[in-house]
KEKE-49520 format. One record per residue (C-alpha): x, y, z; residue in three letters; residue number from 1. Coordinates in pm, whole numbers, plus 50000, padded with zeros to 5 digits. Last residue first. Example, Ala and Ser with C-alpha at 12.3 -4.5 7.8 and 13.67 -1.06 7.14 Angstrom:
<recs>
REC:51367:49894:50714:SER:2
REC:51230:49550:50780:ALA:1
</recs>
This chain:
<recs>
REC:48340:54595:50189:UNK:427
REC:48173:54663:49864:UNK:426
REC:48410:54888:49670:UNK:425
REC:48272:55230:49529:UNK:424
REC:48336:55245:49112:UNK:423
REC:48581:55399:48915:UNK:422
REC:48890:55247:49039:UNK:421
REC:49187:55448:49067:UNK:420
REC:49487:55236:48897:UNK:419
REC:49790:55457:48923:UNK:418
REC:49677:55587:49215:UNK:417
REC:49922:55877:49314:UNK:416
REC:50190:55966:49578:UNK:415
REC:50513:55971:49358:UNK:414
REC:50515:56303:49247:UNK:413
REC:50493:56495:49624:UNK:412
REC:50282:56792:49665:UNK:411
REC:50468:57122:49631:UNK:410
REC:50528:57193:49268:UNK:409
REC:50245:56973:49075:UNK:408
REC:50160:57170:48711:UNK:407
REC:49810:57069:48625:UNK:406
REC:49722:56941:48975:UNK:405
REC:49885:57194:49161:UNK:404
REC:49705:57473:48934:UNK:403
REC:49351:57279:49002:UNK:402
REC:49440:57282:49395:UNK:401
REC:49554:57633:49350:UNK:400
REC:49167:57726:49185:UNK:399
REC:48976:57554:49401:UNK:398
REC:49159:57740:49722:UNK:397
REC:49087:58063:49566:UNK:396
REC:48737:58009:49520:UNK:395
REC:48717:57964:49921:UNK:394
REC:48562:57671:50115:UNK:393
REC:48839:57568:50310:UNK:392
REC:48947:57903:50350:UNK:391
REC:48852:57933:50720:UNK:390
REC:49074:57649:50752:UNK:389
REC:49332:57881:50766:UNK:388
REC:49348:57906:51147:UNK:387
REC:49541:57575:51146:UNK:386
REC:49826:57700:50964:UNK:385
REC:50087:57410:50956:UNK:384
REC:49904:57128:50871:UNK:383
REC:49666:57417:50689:UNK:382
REC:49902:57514:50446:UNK:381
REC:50023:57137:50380:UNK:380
REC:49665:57050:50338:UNK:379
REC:49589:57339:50043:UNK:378
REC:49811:57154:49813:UNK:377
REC:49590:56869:49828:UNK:376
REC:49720:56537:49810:UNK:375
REC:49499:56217:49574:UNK:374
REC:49672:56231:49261:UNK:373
REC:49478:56023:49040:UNK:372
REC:49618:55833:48733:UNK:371
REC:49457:55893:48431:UNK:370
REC:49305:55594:48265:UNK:369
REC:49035:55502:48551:UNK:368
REC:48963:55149:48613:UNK:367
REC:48608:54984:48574:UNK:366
REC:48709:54799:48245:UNK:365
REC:48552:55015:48071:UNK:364
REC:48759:55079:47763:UNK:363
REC:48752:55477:47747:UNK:362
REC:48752:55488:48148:UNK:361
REC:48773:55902:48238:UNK:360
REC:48904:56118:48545:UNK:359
REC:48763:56360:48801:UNK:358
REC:48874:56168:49099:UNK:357
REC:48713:56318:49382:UNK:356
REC:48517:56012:49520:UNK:355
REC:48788:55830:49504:UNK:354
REC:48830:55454:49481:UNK:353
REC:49122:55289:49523:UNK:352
REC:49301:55032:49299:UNK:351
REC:49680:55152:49360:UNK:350
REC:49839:55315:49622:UNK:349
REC:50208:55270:49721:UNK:348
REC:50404:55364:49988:UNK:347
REC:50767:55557:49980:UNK:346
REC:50712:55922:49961:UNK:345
REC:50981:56160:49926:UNK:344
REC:50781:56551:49964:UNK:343
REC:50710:56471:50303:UNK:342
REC:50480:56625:50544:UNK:341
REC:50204:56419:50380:UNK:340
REC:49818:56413:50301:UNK:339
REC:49559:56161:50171:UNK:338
REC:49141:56194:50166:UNK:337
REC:49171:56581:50210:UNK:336
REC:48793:56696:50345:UNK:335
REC:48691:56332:50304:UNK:334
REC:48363:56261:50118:UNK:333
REC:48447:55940:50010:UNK:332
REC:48813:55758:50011:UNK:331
REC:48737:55379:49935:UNK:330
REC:49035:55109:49965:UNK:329
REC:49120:54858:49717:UNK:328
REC:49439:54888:49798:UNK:327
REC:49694:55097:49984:UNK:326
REC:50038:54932:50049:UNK:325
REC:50294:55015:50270:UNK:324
REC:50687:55057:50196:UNK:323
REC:50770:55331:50425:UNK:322
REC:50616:55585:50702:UNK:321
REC:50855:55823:50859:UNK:320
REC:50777:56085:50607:UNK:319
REC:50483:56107:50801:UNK:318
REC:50163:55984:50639:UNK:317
REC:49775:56102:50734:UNK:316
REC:49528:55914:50602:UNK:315
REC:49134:56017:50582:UNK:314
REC:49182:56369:50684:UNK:313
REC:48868:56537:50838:UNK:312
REC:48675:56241:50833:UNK:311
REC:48363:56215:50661:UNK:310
REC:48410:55829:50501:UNK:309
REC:48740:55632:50446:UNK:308
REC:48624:55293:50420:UNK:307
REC:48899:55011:50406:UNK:306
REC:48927:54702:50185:UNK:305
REC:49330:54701:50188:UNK:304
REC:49550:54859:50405:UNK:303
REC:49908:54681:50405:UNK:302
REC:50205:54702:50616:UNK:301
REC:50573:54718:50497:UNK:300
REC:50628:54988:50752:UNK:299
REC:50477:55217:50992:UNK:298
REC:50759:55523:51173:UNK:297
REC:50431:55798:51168:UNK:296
REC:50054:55709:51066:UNK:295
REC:49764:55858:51082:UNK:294
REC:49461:55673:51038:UNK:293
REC:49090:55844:50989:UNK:292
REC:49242:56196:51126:UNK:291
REC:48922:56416:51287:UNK:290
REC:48728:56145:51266:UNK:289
REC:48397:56118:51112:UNK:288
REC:48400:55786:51004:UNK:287
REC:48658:55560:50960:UNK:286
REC:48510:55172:50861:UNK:285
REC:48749:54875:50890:UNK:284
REC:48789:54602:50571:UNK:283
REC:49187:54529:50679:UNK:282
REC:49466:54653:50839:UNK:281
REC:49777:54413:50830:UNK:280
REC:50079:54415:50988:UNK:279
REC:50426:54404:50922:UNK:278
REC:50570:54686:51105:UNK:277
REC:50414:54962:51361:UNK:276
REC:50641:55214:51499:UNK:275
REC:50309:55479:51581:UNK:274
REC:49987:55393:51410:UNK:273
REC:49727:55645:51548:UNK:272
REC:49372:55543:51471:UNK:271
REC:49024:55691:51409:UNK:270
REC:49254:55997:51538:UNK:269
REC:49171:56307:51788:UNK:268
REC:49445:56586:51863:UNK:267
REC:49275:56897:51747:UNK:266
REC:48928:56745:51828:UNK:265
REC:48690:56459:51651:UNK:264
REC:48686:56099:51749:UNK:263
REC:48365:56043:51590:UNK:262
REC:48421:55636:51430:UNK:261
REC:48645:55330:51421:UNK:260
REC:48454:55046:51327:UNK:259
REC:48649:54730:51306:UNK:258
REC:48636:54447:51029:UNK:257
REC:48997:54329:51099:UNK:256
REC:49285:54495:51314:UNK:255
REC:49605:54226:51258:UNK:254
REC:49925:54299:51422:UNK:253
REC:50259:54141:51316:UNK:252
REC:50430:54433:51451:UNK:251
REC:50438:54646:51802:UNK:250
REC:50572:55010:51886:UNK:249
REC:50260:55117:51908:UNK:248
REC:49877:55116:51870:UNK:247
REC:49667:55461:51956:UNK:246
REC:49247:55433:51926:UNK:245
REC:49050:55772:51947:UNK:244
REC:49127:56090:52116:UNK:243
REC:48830:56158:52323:UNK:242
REC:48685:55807:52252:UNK:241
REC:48309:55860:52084:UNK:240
REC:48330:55517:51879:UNK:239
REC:48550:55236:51862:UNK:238
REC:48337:54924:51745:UNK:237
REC:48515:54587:51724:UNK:236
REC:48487:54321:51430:UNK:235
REC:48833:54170:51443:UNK:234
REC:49108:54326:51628:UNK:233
REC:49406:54034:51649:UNK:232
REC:49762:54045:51825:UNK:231
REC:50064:53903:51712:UNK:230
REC:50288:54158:51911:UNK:229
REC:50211:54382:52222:UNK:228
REC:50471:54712:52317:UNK:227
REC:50207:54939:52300:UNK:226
REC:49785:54933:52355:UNK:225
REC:49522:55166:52337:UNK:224
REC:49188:55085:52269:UNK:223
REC:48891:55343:52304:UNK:222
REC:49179:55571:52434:UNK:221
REC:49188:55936:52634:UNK:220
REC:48835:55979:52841:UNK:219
REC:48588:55711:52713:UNK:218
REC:48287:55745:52541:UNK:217
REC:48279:55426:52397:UNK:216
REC:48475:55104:52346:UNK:215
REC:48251:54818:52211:UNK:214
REC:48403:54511:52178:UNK:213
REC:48302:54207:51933:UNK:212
REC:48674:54057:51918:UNK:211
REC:48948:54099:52071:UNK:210
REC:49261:53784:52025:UNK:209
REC:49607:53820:52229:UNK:208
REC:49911:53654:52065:UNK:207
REC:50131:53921:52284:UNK:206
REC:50090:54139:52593:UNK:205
REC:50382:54382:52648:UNK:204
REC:50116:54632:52701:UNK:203
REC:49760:54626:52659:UNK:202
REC:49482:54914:52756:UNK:201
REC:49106:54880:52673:UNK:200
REC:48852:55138:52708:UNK:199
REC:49154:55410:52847:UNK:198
REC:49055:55655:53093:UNK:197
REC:48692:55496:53212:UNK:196
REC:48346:55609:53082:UNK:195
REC:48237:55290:52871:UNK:194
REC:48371:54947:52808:UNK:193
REC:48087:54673:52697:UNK:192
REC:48245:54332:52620:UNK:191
REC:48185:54062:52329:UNK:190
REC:48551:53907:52335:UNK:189
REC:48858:53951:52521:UNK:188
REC:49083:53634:52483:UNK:187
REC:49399:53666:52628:UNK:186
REC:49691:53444:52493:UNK:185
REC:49939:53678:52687:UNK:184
REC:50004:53885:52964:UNK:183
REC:50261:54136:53058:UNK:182
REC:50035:54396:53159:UNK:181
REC:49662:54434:53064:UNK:180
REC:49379:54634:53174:UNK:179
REC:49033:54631:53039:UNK:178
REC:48830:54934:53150:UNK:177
REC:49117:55118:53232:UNK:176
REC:49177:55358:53506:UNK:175
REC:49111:55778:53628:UNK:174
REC:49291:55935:53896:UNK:173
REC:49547:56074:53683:UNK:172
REC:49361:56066:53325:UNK:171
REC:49062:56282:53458:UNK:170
REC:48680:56257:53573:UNK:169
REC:48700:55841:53515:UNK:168
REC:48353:55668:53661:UNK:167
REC:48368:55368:53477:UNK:166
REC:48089:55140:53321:UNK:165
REC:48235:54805:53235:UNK:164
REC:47972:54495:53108:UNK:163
REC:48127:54195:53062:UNK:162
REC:48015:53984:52802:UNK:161
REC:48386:53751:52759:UNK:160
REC:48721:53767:52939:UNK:159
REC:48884:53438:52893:UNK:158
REC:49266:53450:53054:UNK:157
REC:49547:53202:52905:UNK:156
REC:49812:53359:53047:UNK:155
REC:49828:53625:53325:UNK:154
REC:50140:53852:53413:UNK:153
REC:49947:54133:53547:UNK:152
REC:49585:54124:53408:UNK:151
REC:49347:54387:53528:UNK:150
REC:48996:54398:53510:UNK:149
REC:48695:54719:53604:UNK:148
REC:48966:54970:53684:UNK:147
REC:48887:55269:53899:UNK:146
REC:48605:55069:53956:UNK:145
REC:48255:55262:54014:UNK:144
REC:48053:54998:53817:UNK:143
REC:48161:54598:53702:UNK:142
REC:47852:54438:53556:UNK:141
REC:47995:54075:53527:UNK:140
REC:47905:53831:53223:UNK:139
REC:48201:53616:53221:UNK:138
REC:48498:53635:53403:UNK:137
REC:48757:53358:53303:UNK:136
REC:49119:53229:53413:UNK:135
REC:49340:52992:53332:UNK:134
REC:49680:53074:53396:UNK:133
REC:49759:53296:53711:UNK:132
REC:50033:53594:53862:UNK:131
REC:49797:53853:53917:UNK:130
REC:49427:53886:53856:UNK:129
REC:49233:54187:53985:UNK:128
REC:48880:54216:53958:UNK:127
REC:48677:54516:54065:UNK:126
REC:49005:54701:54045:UNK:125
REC:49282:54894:54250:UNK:124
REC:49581:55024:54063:UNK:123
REC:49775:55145:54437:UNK:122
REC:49977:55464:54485:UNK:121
REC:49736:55730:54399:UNK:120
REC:49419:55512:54539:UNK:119
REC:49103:55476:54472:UNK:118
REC:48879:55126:54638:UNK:117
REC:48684:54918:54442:UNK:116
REC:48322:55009:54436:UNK:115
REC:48087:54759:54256:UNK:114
REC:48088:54348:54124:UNK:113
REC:47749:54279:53965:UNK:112
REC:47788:53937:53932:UNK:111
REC:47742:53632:53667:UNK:110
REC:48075:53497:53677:UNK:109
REC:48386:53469:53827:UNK:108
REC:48585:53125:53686:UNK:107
REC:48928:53041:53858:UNK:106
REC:49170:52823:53699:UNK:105
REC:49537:52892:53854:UNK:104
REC:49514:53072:54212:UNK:103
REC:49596:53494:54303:UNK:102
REC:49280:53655:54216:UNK:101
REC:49194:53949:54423:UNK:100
REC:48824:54036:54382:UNK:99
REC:48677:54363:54499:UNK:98
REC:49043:54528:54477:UNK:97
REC:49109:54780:54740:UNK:96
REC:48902:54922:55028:UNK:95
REC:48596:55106:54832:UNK:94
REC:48321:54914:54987:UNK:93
REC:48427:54616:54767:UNK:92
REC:48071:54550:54704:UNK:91
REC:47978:54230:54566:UNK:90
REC:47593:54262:54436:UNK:89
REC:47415:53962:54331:UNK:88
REC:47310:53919:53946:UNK:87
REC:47023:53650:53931:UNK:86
REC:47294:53372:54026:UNK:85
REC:47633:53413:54053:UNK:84
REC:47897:53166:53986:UNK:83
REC:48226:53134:54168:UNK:82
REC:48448:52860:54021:UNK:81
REC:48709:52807:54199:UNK:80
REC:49112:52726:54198:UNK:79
REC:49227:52848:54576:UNK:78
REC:49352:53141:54664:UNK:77
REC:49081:53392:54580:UNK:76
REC:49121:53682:54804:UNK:75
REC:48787:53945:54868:UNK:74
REC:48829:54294:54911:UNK:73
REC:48534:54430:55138:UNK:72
REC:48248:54195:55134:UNK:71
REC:47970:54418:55141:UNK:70
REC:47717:54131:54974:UNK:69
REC:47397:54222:54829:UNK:68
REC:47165:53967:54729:UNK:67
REC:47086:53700:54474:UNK:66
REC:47222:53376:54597:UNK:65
REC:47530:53323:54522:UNK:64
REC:47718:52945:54459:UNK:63
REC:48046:52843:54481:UNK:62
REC:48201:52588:54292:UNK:61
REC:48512:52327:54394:UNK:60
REC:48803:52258:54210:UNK:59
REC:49039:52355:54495:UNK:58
REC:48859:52343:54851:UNK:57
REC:48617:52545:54952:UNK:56
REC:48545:52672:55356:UNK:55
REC:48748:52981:55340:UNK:54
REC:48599:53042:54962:UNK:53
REC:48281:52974:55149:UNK:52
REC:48323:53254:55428:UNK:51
REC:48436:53578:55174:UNK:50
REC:48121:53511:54993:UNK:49
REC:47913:53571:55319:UNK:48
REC:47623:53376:55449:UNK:47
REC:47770:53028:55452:UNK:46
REC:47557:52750:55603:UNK:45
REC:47289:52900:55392:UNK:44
REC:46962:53112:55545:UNK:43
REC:47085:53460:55413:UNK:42
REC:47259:53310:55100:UNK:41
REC:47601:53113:54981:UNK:40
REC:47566:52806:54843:UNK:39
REC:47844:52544:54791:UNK:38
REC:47930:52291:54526:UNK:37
REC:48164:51967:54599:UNK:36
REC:48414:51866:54390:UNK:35
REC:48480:51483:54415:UNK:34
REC:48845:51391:54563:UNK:33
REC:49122:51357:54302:UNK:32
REC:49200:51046:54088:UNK:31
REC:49461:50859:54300:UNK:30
REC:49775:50805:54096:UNK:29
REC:49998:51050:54303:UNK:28
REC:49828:50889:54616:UNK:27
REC:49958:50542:54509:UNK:26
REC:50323:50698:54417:UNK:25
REC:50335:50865:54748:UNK:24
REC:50242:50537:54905:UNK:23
REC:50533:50352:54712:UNK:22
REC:50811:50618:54793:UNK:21
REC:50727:50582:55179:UNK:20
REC:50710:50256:55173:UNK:19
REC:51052:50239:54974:UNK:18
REC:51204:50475:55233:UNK:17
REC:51106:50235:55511:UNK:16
REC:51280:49961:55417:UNK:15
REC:51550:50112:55359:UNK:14
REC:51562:50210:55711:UNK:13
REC:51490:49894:55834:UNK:12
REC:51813:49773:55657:UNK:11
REC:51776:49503:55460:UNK:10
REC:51955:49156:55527:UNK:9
REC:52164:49016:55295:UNK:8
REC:52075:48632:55220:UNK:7
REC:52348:48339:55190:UNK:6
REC:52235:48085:54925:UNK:5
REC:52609:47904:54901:UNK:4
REC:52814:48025:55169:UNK:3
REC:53090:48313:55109:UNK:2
REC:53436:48219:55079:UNK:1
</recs>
């Protein structure tokens, strides 16, 4: 039998291990070490940009002097915030990405970041972020990037008061403004894109918030994106894009308070729904497009509180197009304010206003009591006969659209306003 109060010895080994696990556990609890800040200028310990990020340590800040700095393509590995002051110059001197942003939480801000490199193979841009949560780049002038920002599999990215002025001569060598690729919970808000292929460009990038953009002047898109669900456009101005704003295959989008405007040419849209479902477009202005929204494969999505104002067409509907609802809505001064290629229509409009509506209100109540029918005969001819808009103007014309109206053959029954307000909306 074993003696009373007998003690097993440890093994040293043992021993040892639980050291080990204890000291871990005391430097797991350790608060981490201060941040320190670091200056970067002619007379500084660190003259270049590309020195101090080599010097930093995670959760540190970096800070540049104004100045011009031909860094070549800088990599951010570490977490940093890298703050310019006075608007330095970071030139990339056209050999890949200016920044390359490859660490969690990393702030660039404050720069004039220039001259990323071109390449067929390669998308090379003034800031590149790839694989990271946590990001923002604030108030940069990014010029001669083939793409100012891209986002390849980024969450939680801030881009806000960037300035973006591209350089795009065609859509092959050409890039985005905004670029974004598998990312999510982006917000994009209060930026300047001009002069690239595409303003802003998202695909397979959901729950993504812009807000207070201007996309202008740019080659293809002022916002194109595919692919990208549960996404929000509030208050953004699209103006001057060659061929306007295209969203598809996506639902659940929201495009609120926007100003889509003078996209005008054969193939030019204020916007181009393509397999959109469940979504809601509300209180935008379209103005002077050559197709205010057109719309092919949308469903069970409502338009409510928009301005349809000198555009060619104001909506265009495929027979594609099924259970949406148009309300509230004001159609003025619209060549044809509503046209089809479909003689089965499945949406609904009710509560519009139309300038053209010729009819009466007996009891006042602010709501026509004849039912408008807002399709032209004369836009089926000229979907298909482009040349005859020489006609547009043309007795002849007046009197088929009045014949159609009386006695309607070729338009379709179903597309009216069975409320037509008789006043303009405030929106």
């Amino acid at each position: 039998m074993p003696k009373k109060n007998s003690v097993v010895k440890k093994s040293p080994i043992l021993k040892g291990g639980v050291f080990l696990i204890t000291l871990s556990l005391v430097f797991l609890s350790m608060p981490p070490l201060l941040a320190e800040t670091l200056h970067v200028c002619s007379s500084c310990a660190n003259t270049t940009i590309r020195s101090a990020i080599f010097a930093a340590h995670n959760q540190d800040t970096i800070v540049v002097a104004n100045g011009v700095y031909p860094e070549g393509q800088l990599l951010v590995d570490k977490s940093l915030i890298i703050l310019g002051e006075n608007r330095p110059v970071v030139d990339g001197l056209n050999q890949g990405h200016v920044f390359l942003v490859k660490a969690d939480h990393v702030s660039i801000s404050g720069f004039k970041i220039q001259n990323s490199g071109v390449s067929v193979v390669e998308e090379f841009a003034g800031i590149l972020a790839d694989d990271v949560l946590d990001c923002s780049f604030i108030d940069n002038v990014l010029k001669n990037t083939t793409y100012a920002i891209y986002l390849a599999h980024v969450e939680g990215c801030r881009l806000d008061a960037n300035v973006m002025m591209g350089n795009a001569k065609d859509e092959v060598n050409g890039g985005n403004g905004i670029h974004m690729w598998y990312s999510k919970k982006i917000s994009i808000r209060n930026n300047h894109i001009q002069n690239h292929r595409d303003g802003i460009y998202l695909e397979f990038s959901d729950d993504c918030v812009l807000e207070g953009n201007k996309s202008v002047h740019n080659l293809r898109y002022g916002l194109h994106f595919m692919y990208s669900n549960r996404d929000h456009y509030i208050r953004n101005t699209f103006e001057y894009n060659q061929t306007g704003v295209a969203v598809m295959y996506s639902h659940h989008i929201v495009m609120d308070g926007n100003h889509f405007s003078h996209s005008w040419g054969r193939t030019s849209y204020g916007l181009l729904l393509k397999e959109i479902d469940d979504s809601q477009i509300v209180s935008n202005m379209f103005f002077g497009n050559t197709v205010g929204i057109y719309m092919d494969g949308v469903n069970r999505s409502q338009f409510t509180e928009n301005s349809f104002r000198n555009n060619g067409w104001g909506v265009e509907i495929l027979g594609s197009a099924a259970d949406n609802q148009f309300s509230a809505n004001n159609f003025m001064s619209n060549y044809f304010d509503v046209a089809t290629n479909s003689l089965e229509i499945h949406n609904t409009f009710d509560g519009n206003y139309w300038d053209s509506y010729k009819g009466y209100d007996l009891n006042k109540d602010g709501v026509g009591d004849v039912p408008f029918r807002p399709m032209k005969v004369f836009s089926l001819w000229i979907g298909q006969y482009p040349e005859l808009v020489a006609l547009l103007e043309s007795p002849v014309i007046d009197f088929l659209e009045m014949a159609e109206r009386i006695f309607p053959v070729l338009t379709p029954k179903l597309l009216q306003d069975n409320a037509p307000r008789m006043n303009v909306g405030s929106l």
